[in-house]
N, C-alpha and C positions, 0 to 999 in steps of 0.2 A: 504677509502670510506665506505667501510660494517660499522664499527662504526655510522655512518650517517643516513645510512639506513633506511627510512619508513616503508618497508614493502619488505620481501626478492622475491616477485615474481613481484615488478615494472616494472624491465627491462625485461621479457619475451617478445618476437617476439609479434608484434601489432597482426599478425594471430591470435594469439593463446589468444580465447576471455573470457578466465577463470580467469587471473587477473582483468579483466575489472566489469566481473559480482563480484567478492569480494568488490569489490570497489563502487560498485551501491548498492549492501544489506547492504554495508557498512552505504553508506549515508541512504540509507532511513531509516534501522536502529536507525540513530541523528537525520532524522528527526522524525521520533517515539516518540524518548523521549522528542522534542523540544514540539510538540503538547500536549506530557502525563505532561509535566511541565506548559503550558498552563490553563492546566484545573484550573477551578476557581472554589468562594462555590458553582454558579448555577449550575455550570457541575455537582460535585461533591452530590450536594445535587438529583439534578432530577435523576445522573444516575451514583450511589454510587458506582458500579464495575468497573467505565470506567478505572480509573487508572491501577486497575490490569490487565484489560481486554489490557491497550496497551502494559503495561510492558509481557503480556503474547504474544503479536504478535508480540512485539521487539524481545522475546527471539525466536520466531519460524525466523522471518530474519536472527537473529544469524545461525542458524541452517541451511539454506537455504545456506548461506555466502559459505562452502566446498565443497558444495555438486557434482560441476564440478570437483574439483582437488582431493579428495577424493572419499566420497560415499554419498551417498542420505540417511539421516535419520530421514526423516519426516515421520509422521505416519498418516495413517487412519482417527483417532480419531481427531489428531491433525486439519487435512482439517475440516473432518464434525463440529467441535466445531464453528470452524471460519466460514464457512456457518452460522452455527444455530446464530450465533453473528451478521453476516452481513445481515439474513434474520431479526432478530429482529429491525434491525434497521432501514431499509428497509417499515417495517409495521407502526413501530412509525412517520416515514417523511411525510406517502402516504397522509395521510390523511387531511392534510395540503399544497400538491402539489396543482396544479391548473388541476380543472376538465373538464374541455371543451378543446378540442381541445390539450390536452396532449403532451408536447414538449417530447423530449429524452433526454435534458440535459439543464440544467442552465448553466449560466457563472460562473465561479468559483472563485467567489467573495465575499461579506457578513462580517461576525465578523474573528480577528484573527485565530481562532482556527480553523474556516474552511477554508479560506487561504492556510493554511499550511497542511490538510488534501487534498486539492485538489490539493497540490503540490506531498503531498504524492503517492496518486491517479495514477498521470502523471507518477511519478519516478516509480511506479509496472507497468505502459506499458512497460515504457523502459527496464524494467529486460525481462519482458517477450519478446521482442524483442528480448533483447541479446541474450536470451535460443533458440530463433527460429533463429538466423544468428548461432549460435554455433552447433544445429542440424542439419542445410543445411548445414554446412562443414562436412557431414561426422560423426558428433559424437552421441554418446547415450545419451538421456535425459530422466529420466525417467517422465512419465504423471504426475506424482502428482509434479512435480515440477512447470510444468506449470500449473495445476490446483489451488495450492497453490499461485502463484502470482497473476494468472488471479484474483482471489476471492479477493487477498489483495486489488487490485484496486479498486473493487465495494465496499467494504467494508469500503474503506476509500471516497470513494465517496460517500454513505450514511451516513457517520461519518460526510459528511461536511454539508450536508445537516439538517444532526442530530442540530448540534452545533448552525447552523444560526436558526433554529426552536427555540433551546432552548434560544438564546439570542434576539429570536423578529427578527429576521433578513426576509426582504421578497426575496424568492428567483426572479430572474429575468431568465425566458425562453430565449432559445436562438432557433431561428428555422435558421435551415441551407439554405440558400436560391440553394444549389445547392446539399444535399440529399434528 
């Protein structure tokens, strides 16, 4: 069977929630690249960095991927960069959002490329979830780990909003009728 073998920490006890998170920074990781393969001339031409810019957060998921079954080697800089990226993009959307009566979220809908960042989006709750069910059993997580995902999420959620801006896309408000 080990011949076989996907990945030597599969069969680990379901408890034990550190194969689960390799396997979620896994995916979002593809899906990273899925989106950085997306990118078209418009992307490409309005917002020349963005390819390195994903291939640089792919590599930091890469990074995140051991950090339960080994050690934590995210760094400082590494966080603050990805704020100062997610605050840039953040300013570029605003201005373009709807100003009256200000929703908290669109539906996560619009052109391909944001699609797939607001899937992106979703899939960094879920790691951070995992980090918080894995810290209430008991274990150590260090902050920047969930500071680092919290942020991947906004980040990809202004990426989507980015994307649908730059291909003409009108976002559509979502108002919750029971928050």
């Amino acid at each position: 069977m080990d011949k076989y073998l996907a990945y030597p920490f599969l069969y680990d006890d379901s408890a034990d929630l550190k194969c689960d998170f390799e396997i979620l920074s896994d995916e979002i990781s593809s899906m990273i690249g899925l989106v950085r393969s997306l990118l078209d001339d418009k992307d490409k031409s309005a917002a020349p960095e963005m390819a390195e810019d994903l291939s640089k957060i792919n590599e930091l998921m890469y990074h995140i991927n051991p950090s339960l079954r080994t050690r934590t080697m995210m760094a400082v800089d590494e966080l603050n960069w990805l704020y100062q990226k997610s605050q840039s993009l953040h300013r570029e959307v605003e201005d373009g959002l709807p100003k009256s009566d200000k929703p908290s979220f669109f539906l996560p809908q619009g052109c391909t490329q944001a699609a797939v960042s607001h899937v992106i989006r979703n899939k960094c709750k879920t790691l951070v979830r995992l980090l918080s069910r894995y810290q209430q059993q008991g274990n150590h997580v260090p902050e920047i780990l969930f500071d680092i995902t919290n942020l991947a999420s906004g980040y990809f959620y202004f990426l989507a909003l980015w994307f649908n801006k730059n291909h003409g896309e009108k976002e559509r408000p979502f108002y919750s009728r029971v928050y």
